[in-house]
PAVOTOR-52968 format. One line per field, with one value per atom (N, C-alpha, C): y, z, x; residue in one letter; residue number from 1. Coordinates in Angstrom, 1 decimal. Last residue first. Layout:
N
py <- Y; ...
pz <- Z; ...
px <- X; ...
residu <- a; ...
num <- NUM; ...
***
This chain:
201
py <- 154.2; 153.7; 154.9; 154.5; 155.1; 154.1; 152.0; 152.1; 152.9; 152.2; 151.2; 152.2; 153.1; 153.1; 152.0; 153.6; 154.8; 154.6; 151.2; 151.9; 153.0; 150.9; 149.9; 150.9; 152.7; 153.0; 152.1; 151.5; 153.0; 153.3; 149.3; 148.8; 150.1; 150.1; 149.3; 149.3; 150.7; 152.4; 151.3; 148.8; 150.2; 150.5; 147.0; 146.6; 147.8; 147.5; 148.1; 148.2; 148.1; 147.2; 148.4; 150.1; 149.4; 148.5; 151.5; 151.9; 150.9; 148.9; 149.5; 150.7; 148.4; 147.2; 148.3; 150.7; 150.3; 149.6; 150.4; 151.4; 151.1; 147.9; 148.0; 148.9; 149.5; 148.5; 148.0; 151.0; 151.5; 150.8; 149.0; 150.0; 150.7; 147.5; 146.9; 148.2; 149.9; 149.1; 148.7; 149.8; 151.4; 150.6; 147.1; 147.5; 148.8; 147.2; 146.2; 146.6; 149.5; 149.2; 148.4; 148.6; 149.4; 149.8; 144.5; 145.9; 146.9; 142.0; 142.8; 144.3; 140.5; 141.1; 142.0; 138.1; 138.5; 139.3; 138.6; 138.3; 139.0; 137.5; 138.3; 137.8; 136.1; 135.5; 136.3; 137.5; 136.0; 135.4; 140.3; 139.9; 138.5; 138.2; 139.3; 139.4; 137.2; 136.6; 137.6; 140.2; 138.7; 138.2; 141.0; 141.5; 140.4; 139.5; 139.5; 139.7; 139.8; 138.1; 138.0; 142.0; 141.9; 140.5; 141.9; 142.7; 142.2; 140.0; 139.6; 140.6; 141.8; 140.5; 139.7; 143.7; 144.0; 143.2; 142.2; 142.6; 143.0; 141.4; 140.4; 141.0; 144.3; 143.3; 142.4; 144.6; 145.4; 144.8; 143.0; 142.7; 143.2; 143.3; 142.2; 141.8; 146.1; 145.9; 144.5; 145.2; 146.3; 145.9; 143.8; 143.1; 144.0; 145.7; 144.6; 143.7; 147.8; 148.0; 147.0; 146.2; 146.3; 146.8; 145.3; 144.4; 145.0; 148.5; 147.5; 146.3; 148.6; 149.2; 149.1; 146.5; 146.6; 147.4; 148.0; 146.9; 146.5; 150.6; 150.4; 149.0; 149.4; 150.0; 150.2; 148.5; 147.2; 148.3; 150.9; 149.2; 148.6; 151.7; 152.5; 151.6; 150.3; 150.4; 151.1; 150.4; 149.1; 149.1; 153.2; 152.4; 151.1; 153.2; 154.0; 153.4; 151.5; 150.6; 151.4; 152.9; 151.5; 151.3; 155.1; 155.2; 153.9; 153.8; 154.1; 154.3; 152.5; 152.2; 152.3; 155.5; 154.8; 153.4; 156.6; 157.4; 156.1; 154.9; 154.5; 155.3; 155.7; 154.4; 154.5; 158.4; 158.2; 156.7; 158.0; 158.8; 158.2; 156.9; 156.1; 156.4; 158.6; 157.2; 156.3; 160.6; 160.9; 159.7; 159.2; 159.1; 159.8; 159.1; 157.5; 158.2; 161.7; 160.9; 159.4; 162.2; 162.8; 162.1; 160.7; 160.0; 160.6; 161.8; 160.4; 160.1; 164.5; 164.6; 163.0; 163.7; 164.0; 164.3; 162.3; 161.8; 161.9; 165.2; 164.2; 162.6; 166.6; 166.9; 165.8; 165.2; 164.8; 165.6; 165.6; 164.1; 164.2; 168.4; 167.7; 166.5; 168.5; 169.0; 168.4; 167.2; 166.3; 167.0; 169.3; 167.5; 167.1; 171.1; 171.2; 170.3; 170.0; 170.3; 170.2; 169.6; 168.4; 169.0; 172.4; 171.6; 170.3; 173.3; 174.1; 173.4; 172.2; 171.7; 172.1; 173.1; 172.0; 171.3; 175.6; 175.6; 173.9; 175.1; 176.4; 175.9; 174.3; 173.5; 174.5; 176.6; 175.8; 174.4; 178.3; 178.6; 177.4; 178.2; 177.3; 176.9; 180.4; 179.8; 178.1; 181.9; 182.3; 181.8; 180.3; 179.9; 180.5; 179.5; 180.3; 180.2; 176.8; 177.2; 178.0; 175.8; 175.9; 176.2; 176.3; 177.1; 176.7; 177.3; 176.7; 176.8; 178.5; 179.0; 177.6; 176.7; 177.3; 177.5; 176.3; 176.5; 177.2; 174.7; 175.3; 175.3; 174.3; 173.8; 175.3; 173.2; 174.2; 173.5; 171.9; 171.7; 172.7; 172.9; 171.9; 172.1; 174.9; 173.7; 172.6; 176.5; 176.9; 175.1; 176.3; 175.7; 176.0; 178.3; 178.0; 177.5; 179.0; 178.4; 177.9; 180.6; 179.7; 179.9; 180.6; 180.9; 179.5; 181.7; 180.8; 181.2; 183.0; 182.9; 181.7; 184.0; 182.7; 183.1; 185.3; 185.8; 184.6; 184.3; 183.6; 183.8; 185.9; 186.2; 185.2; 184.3; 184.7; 184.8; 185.0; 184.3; 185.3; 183.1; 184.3; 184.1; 182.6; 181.9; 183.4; 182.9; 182.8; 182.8; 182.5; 182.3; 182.2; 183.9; 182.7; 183.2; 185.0; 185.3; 183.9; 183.9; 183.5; 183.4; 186.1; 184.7; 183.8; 189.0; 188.6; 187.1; 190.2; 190.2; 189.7; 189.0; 189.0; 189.0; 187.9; 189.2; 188.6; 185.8; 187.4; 188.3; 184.1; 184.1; 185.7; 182.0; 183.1; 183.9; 179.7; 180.0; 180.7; 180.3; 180.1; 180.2; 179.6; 179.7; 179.1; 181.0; 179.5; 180.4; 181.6; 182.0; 180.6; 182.7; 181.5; 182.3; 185.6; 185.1; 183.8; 184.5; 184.6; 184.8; 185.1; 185.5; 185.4; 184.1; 184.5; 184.3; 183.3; 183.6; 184.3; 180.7; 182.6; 182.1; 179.3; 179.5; 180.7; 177.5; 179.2; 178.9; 175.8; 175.5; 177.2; 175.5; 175.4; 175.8; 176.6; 176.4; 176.5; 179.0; 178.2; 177.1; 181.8; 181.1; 180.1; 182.7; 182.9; 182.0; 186.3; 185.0; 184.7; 187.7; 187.4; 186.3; 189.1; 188.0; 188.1; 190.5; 190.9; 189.9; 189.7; 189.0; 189.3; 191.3; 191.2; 190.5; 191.8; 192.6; 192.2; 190.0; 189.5; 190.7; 189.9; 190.7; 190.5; 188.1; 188.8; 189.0; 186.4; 186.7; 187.9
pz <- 250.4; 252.1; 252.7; 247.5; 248.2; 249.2; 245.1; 245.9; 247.0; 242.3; 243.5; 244.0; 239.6; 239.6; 241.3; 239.9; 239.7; 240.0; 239.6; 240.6; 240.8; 236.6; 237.5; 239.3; 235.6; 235.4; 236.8; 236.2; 236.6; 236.6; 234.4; 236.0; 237.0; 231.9; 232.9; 234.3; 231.9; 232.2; 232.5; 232.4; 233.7; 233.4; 230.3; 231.4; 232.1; 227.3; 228.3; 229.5; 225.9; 226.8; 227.5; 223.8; 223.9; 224.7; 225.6; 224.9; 224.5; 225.9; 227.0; 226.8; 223.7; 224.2; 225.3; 223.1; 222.2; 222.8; 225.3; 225.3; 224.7; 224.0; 225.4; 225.7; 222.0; 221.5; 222.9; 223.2; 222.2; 222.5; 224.5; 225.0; 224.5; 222.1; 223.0; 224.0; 220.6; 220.0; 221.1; 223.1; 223.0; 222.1; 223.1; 224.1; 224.0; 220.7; 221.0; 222.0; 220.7; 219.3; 220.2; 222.6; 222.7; 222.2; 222.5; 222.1; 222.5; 225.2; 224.0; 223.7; 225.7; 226.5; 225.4; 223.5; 225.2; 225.1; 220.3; 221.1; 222.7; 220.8; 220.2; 221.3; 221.3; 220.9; 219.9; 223.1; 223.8; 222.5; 222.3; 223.0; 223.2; 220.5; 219.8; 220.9; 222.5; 221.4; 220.8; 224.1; 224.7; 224.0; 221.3; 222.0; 222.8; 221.1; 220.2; 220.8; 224.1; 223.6; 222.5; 223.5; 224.8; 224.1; 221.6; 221.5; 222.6; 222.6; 221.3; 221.3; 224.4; 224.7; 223.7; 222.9; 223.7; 223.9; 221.6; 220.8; 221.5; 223.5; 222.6; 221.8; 223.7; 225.1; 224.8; 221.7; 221.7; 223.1; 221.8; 221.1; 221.2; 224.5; 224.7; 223.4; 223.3; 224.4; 224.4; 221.6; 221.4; 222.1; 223.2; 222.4; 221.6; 225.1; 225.3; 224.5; 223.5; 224.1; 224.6; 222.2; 221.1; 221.8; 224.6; 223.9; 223.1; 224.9; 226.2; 225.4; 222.5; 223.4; 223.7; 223.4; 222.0; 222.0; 225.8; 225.9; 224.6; 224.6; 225.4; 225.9; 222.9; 222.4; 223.6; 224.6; 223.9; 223.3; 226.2; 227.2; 225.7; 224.2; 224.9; 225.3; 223.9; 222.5; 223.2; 226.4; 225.8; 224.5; 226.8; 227.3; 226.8; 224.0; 224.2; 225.2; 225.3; 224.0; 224.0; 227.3; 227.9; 226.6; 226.1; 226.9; 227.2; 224.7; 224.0; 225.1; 226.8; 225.7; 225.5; 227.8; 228.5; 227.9; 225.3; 225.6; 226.9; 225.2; 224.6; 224.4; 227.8; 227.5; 226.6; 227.1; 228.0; 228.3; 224.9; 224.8; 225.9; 226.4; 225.4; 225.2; 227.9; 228.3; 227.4; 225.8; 226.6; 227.6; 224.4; 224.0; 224.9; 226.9; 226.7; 225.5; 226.9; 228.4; 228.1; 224.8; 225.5; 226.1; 225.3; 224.3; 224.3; 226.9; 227.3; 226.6; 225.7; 227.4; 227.4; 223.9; 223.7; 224.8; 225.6; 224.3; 224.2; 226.8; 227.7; 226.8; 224.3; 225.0; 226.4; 223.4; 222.8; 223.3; 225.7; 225.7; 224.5; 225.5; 227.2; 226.6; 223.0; 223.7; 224.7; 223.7; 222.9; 223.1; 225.5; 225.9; 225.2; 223.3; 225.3; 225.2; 221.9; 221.5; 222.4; 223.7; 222.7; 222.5; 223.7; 225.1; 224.7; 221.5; 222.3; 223.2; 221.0; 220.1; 220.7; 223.1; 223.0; 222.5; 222.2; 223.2; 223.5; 219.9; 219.7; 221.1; 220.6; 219.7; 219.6; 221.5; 222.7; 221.7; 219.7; 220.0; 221.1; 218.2; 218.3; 218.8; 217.9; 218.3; 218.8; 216.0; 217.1; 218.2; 213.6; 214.7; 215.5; 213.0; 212.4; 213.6; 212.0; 213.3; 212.6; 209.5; 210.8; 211.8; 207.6; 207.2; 208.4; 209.5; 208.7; 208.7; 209.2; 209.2; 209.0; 210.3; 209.8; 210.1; 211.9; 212.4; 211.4; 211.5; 210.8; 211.6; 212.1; 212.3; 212.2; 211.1; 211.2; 211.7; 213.3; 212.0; 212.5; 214.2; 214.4; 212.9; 215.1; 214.5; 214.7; 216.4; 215.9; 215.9; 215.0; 215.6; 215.3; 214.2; 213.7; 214.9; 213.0; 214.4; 213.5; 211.2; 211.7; 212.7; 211.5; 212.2; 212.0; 208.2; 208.8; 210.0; 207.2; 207.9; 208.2; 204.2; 205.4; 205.9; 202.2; 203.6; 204.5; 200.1; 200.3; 201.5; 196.7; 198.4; 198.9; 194.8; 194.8; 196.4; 193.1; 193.7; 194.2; 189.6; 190.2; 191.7; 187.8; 188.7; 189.1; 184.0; 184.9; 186.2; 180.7; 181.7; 183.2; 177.2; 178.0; 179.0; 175.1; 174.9; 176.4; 173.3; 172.8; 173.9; 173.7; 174.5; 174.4; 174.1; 173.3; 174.2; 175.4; 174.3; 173.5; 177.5; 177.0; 175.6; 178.8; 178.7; 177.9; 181.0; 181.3; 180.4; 182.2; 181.0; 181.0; 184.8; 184.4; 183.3; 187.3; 186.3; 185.5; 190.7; 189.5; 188.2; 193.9; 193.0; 191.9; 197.4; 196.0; 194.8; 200.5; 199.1; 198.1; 203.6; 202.6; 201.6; 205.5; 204.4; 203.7; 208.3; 206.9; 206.4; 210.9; 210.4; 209.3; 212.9; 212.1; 211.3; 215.1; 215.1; 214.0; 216.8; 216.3; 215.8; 219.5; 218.8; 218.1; 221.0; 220.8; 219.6; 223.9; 223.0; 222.7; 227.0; 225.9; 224.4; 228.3; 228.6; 227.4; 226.0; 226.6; 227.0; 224.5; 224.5; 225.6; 221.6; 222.4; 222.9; 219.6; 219.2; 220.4; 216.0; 217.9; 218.0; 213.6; 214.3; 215.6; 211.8; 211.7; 212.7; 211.6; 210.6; 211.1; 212.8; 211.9; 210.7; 215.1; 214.2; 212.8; 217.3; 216.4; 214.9; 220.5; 219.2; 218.0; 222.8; 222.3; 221.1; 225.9; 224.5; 224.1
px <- 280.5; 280.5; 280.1; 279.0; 279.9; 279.4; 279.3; 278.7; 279.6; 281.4; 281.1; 280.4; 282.0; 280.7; 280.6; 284.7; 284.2; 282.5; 285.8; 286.1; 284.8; 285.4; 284.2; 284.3; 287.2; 285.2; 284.9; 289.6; 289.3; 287.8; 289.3; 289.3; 289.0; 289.5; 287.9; 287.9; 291.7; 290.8; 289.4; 293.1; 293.7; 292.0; 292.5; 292.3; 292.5; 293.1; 291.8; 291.3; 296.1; 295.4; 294.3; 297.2; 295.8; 295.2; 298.9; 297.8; 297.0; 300.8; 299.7; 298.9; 302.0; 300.9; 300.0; 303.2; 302.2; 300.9; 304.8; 304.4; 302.9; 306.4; 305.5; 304.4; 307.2; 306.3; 306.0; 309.5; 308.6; 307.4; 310.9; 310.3; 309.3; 311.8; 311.8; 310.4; 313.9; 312.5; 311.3; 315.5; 314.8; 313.6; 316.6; 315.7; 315.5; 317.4; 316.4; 315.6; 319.5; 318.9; 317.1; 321.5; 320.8; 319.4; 321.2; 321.3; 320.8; 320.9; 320.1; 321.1; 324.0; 322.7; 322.7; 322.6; 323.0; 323.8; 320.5; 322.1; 322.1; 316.9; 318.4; 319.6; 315.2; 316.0; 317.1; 314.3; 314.4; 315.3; 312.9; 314.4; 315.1; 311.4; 312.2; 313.5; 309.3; 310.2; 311.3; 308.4; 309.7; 310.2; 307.5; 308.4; 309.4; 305.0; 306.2; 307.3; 304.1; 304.6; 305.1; 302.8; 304.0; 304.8; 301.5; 302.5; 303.5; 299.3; 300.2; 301.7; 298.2; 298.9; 300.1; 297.6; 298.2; 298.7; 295.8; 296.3; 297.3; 293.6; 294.5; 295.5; 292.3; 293.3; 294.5; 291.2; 292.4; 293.6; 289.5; 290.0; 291.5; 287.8; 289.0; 289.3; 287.1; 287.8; 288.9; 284.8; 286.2; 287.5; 283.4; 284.2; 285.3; 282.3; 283.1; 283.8; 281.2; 282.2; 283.3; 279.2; 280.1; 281.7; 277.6; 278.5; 279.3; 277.3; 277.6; 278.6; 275.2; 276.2; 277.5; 273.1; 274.0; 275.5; 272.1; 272.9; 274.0; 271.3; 272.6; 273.3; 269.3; 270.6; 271.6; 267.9; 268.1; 269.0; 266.7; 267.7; 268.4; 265.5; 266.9; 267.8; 263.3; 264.3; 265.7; 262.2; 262.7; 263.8; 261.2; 262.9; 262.9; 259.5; 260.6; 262.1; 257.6; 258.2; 259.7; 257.0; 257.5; 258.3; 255.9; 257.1; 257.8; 253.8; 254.9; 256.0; 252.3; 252.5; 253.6; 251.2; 252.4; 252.8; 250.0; 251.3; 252.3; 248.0; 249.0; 250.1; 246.8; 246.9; 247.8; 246.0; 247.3; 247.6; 244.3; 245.9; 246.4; 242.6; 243.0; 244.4; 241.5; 241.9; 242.8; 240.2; 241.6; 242.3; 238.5; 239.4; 241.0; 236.3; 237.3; 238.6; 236.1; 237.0; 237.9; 235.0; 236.0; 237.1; 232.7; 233.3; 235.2; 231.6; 231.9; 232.9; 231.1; 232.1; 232.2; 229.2; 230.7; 231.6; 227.2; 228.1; 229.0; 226.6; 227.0; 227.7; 225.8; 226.4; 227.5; 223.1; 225.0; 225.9; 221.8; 222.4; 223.4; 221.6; 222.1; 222.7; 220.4; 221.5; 221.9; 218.0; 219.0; 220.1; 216.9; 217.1; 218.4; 216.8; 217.6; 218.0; 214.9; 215.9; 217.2; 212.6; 213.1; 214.4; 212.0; 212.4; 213.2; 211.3; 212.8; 213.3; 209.2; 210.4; 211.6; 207.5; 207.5; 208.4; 207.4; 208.2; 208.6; 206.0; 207.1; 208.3; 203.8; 204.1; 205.9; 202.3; 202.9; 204.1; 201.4; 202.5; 203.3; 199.1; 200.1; 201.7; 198.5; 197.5; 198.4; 199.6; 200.1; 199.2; 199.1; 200.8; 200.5; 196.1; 196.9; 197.8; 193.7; 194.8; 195.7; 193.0; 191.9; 192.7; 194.7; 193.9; 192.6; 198.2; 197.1; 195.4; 201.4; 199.6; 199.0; 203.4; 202.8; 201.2; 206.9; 205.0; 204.7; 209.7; 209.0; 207.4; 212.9; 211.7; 211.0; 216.1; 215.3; 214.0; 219.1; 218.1; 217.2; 222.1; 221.5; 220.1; 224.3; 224.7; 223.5; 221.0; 222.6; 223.2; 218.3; 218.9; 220.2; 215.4; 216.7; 217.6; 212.1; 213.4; 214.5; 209.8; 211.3; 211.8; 206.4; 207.5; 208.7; 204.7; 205.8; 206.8; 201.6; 202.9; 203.5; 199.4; 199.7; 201.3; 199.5; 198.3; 199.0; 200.5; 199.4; 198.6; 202.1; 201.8; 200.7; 204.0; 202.4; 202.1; 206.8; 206.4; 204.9; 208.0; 207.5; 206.7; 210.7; 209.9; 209.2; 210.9; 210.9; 210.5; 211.1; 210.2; 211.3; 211.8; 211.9; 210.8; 211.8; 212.8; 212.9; 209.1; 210.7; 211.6; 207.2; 206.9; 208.4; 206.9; 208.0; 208.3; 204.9; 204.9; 205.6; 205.5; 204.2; 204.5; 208.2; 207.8; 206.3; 209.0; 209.7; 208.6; 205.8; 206.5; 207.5; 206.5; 205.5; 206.6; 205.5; 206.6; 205.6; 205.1; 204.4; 205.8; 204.8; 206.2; 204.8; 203.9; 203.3; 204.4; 205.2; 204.5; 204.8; 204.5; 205.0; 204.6; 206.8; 205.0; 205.4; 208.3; 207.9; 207.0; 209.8; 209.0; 208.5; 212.2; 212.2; 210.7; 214.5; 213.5; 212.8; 217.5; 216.8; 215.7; 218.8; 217.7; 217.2; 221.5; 221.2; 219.9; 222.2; 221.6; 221.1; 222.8; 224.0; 223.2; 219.9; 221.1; 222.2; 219.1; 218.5; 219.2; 218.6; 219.7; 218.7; 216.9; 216.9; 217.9; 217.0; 218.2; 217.7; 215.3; 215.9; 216.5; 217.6; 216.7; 216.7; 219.4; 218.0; 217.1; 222.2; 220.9; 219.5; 223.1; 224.1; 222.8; 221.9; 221.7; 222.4; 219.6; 221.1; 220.9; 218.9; 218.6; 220.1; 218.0; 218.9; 218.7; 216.9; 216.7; 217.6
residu <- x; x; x; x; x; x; x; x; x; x; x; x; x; x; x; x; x; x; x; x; x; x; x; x; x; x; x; x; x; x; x; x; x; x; x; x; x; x; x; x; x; x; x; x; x; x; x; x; x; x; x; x; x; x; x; x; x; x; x; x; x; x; x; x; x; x; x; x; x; x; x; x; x; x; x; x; x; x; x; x; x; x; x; x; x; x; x; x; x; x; x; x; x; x; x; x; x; x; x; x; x; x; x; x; x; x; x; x; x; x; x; x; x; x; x; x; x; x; x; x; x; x; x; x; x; x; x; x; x; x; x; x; x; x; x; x; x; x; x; x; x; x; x; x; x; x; x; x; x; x; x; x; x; x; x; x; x; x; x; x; x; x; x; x; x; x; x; x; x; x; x; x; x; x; x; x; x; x; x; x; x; x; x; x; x; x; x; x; x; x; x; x; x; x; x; x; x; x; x; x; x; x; x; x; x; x; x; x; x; x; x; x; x; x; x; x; x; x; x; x; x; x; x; x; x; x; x; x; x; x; x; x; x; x; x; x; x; x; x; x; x; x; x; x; x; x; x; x; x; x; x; x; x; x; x; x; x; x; x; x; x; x; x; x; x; x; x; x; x; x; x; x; x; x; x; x; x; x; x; x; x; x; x; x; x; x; x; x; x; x; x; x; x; x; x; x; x; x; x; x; x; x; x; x; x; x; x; x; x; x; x; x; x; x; x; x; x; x; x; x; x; x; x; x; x; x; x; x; x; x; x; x; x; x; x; x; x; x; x; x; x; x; x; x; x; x; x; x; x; x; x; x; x; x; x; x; x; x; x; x; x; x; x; x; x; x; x; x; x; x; x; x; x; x; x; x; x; x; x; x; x; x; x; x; x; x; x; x; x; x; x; x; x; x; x; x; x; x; x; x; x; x; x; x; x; x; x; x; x; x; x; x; x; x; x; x; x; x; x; x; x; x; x; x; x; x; x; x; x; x; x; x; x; x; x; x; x; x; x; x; x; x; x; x; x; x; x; x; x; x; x; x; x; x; x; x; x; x; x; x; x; x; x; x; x; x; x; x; x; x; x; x; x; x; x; x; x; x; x; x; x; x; x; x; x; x; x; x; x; x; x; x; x; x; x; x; x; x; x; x; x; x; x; x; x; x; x; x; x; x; x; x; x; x; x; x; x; x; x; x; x; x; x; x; x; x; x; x; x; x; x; x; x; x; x; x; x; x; x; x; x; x; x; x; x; x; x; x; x; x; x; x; x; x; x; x; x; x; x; x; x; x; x; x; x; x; x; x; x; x; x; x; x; x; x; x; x; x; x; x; x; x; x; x; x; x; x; x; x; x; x; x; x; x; x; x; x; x; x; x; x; x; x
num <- 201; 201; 201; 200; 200; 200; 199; 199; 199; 198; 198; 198; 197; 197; 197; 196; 196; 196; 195; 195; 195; 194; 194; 194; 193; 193; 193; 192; 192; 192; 191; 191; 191; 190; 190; 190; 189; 189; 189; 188; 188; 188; 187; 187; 187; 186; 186; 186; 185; 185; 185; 184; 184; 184; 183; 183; 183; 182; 182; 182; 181; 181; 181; 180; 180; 180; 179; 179; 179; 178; 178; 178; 177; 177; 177; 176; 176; 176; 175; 175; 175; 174; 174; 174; 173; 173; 173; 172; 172; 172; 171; 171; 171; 170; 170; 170; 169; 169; 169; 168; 168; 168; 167; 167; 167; 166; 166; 166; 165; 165; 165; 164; 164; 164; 163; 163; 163; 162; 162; 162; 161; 161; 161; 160; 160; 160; 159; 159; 159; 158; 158; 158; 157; 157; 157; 156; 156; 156; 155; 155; 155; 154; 154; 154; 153; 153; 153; 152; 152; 152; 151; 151; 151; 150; 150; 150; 149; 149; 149; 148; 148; 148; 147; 147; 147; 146; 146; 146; 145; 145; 145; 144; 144; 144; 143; 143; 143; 142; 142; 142; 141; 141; 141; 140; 140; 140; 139; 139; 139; 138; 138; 138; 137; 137; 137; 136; 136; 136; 135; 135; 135; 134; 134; 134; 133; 133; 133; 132; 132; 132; 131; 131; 131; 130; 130; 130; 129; 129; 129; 128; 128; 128; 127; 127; 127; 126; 126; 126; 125; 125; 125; 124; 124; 124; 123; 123; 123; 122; 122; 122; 121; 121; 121; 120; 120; 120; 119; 119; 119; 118; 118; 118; 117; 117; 117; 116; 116; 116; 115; 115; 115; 114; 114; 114; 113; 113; 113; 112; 112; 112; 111; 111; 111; 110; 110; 110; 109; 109; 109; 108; 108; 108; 107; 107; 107; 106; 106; 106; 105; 105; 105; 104; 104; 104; 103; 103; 103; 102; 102; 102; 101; 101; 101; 100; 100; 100; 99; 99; 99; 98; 98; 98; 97; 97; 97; 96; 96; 96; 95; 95; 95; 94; 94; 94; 93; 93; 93; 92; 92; 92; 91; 91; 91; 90; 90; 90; 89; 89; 89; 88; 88; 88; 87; 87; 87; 86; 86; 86; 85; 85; 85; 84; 84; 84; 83; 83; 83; 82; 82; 82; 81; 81; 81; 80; 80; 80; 79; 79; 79; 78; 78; 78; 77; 77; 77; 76; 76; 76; 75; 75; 75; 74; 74; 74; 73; 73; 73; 72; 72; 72; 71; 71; 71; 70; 70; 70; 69; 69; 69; 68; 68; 68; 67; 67; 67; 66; 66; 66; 65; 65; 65; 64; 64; 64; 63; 63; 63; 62; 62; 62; 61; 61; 61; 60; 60; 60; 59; 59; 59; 58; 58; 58; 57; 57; 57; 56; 56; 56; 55; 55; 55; 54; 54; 54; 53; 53; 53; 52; 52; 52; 51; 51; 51; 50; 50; 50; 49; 49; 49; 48; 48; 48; 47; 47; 47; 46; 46; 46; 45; 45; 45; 44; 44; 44; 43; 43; 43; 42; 42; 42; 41; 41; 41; 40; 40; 40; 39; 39; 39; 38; 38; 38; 37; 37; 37; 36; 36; 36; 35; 35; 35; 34; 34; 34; 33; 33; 33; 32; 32; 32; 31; 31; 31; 30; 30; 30; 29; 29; 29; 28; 28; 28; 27; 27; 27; 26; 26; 26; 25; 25; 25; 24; 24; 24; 23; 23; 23; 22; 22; 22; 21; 21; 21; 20; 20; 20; 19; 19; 19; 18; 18; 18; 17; 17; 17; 16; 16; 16; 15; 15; 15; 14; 14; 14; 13; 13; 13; 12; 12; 12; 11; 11; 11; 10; 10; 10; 9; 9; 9; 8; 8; 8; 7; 7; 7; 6; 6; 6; 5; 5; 5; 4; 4; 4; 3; 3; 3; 2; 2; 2; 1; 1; 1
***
């Protein structure tokens, strides 16, 4: 038990479950005219003491419950009705408590259900861009290959059918445009990767 100053109540605690405590006179609500002599100006509520008590209980995030006087049993005669509701209450604590630790568990089953879900979907989209990759490198590649090829095979045509023996002129061109072809042939630097990725001995 504990004394809650901020609102004047005892407070009792009972495992997870907090209960304050509170005292009332009931009272009967009359509507009763503001002034006598001036019946116009209007009416308002008035309340009528009745000698009778109310113990509240208050359920922290939960509902009120009420023991009143009554006119063949006054509350403090009734008090077992007091402990009776505290115990009810415990209970249903315990069970939406055990609810929410269930309901917990399945949703944390769930996260890591569709966290590995997503990781799978994640390398599937990885695999399927590095392969996309992969092709666009390969067809870079045996584009620029053909194009290398084509250069070599202008060239032979070009000396093959200039005047014997080629010009100075032909064969510096001639040189040039070799040069050309083997910047863009792909074949050295694939053949330098694949090296690169064997299996040490």
């Amino acid at each position: 038990m504990t004394y809650d100053d901020h609102y004047a109540r005892l407070q009792m605690r009972i495992e997870n479950e907090v209960f304050s405590f509170a005292i009332r006179e009931r009272q009967l609500t009359e509507v009763a005219l503001v002034s006598e002599r001036y019946p116009g100006i209007g009416t308002h509520t008035v309340g009528i003491p009745t000698d009778k008590l109310a113990l509240v209980i208050e359920r922290r995030f939960g509902g009120t419950f009420e023991l009143l006087d009554k006119e063949d049993s006054r509350i403090e005669t009734r008090l077992n009705e007091v402990f009776i509701r505290l115990y009810r209450s415990v209970i249903d604590g315990r069970e939406k408590t055990r609810e929410y630790e269930a309901a917990e568990r399945r949703r944390a089953a769930q996260r890591v259900a569709q966290d590995a879900i997503n990781r799978q979907l994640e390398l599937k989209a990885k695999l399927k861009a590095e392969e996309a990759m992969r092709r666009d490198i390969l067809l870079a590649e045996a584009t620029n290959w053909h194009q290398a090829q084509q250069i070599r095979a202008f060239v032979a045509e070009v000396i093959n059918q200039a005047e014997l023996p080629p010009s100075p002129a032909h064969r510096e061109w001639a040189s040039w445009a070799l040069g050309v072809a083997l910047e863009r042939d792909p074949i050295p630097g694939r053949n330098a990767a694949l090296e690169q990725l064997k299996e040490p001995k």
